[in-house]
N, C-alpha and C positions, 0 to 999 in steps of 0.2 A: 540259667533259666531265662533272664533277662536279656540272654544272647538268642536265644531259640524262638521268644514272643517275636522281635523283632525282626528274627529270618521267616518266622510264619505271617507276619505282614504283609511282610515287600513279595511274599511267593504271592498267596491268596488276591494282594493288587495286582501285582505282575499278571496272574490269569486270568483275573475278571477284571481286571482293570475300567479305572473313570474312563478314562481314555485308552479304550482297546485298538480303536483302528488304526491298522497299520497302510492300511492302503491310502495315497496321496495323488489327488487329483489338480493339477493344475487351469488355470482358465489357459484356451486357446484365443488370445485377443482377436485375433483378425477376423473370427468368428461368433464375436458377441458384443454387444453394443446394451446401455444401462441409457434408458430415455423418460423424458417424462412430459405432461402436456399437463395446460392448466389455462382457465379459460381466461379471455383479456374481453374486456369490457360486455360482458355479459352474451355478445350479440357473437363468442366466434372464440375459438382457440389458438395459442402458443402454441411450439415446443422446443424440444431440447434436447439434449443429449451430453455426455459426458465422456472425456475422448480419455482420460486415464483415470485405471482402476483396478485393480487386482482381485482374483476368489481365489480362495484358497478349502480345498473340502477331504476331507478324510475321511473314508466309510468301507467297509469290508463288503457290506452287502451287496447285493446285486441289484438290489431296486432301492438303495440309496438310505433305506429306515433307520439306520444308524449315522445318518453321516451327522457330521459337526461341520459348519460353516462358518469363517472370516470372507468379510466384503468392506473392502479400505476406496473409497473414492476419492480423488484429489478435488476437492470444490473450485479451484482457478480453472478448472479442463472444463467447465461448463463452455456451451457451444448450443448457442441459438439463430446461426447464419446472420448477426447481426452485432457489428465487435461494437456501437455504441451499446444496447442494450444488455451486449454479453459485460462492460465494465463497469454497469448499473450494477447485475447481478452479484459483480465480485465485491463490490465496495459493502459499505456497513449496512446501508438500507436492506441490504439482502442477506449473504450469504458472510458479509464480511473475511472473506478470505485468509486473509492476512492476521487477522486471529484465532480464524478455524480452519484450517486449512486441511481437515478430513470429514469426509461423512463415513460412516462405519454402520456396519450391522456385525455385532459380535455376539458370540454362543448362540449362534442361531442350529437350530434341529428340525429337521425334516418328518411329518408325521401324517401319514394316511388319512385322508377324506373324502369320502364316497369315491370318484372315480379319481381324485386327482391326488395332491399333498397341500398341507399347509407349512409355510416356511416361518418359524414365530425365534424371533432374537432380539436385542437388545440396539433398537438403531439410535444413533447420535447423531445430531446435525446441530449446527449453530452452539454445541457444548449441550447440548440439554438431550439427555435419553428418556426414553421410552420404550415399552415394549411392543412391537408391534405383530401383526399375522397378514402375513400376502399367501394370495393365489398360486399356485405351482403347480406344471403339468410337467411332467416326467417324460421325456422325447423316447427313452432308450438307449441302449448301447450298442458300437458299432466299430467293425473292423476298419481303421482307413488305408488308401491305397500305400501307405506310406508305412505300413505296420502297426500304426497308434491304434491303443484301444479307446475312445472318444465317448461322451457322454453326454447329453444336452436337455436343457431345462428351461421352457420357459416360466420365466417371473411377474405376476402381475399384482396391481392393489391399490391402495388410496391410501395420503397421510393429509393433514390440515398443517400447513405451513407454520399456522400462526402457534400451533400445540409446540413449536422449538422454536420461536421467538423473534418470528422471520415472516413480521406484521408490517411491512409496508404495503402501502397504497393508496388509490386518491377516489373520492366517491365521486359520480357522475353528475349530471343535473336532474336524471332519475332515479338515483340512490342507487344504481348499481355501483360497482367495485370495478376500478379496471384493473385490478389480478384479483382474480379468483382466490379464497381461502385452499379448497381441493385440490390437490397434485396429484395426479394420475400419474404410477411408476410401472412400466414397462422394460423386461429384461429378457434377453436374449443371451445364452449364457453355455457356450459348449466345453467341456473339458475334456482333461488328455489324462491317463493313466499314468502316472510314473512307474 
């Protein structure tokens, strides 16, 4: 009997399973770029971008409502067209690299809103999670000349630096801040069907 509970488990998950999708979308790097802007001394804006990172997305659906999302970024690949400023970012005032050497967004779920998606997961930086919800618009799906079936998403949203622990700065002689709290994250993001 004890043998039968246990084969009527693993059938019953087997079919509805946590994790049912079987379908495995990979990121097209050359095709997606992860950026972010935040303003410097009140009067004008940074930015940025991040040149290594991986997604990784699983979903059966055709318009993505079931997908499950992994997004691992390397925080050294920061790239601000400025290598003094970019080994400001890496060092401990910032991002301290060398002891956090990922930003992650894990078990993130894709879910309908009004005309677009919300993308809501569990992002880490600086060691410290939170949950967050970003903007998502859903580009479509698309034959490429190459035979790939290809999928693209733009990512948009706001975090506050300082909510993961990544509070430097120096105030002005008018009490402004020269980095802004707000990070503006901007994501460009095509993937390929395996």
């Amino acid at each position: 009997m004890k043998k039968f509970v246990i084969i009527a488990i693993v059938l019953v998950c087997g079919g509805f399973g946590i994790n049912a999708q079987n379908t495995k979308w990979n990121l097209d790097r050359s095709h997606s770029s992860i950026k972010f802007t935040v303003s410097h001394m009140v009067v004008s804006e940074a930015d940025g971008k991040f040149g290594d990172f991986d997604v990784k997305v699983a979903s059966d659906n055709s318009d993505f409502s079931d997908a499950s999302i992994d997004v691992t970024i390397k925080s050294a690949s920061i790239n601000t067209d400025d290598a003094k400023r970019d080994e400001h970012l890496k060092s401990a005032d910032f991002f301290d690299v060398n002891t956090y050497p990922s930003i992650t967004l894990k078990n993130a779920k894709l879910s309908k809103s009004g005309n677009g998606y919300k993308l809501t997961g569990d992002f880490t930086m600086h060691g410290i999670t939170k949950k967050v919800s970003l903007d998502a618009k859903f580009g479509g799906i698309a034959k490429s000349p190459w035979g790939q079936t290809v999928a693209g998403f733009k990512v948009q949203g706001k975090i506050n630096r300082k909510d993961y622990g990544v509070s430097w700065s120096k105030l002005l002689d008018n009490g402004g801040a020269v980095v802004g709290d707000e990070v503006e994250l901007n994501a460009s993001l095509e993937l390929v069907k395996q």
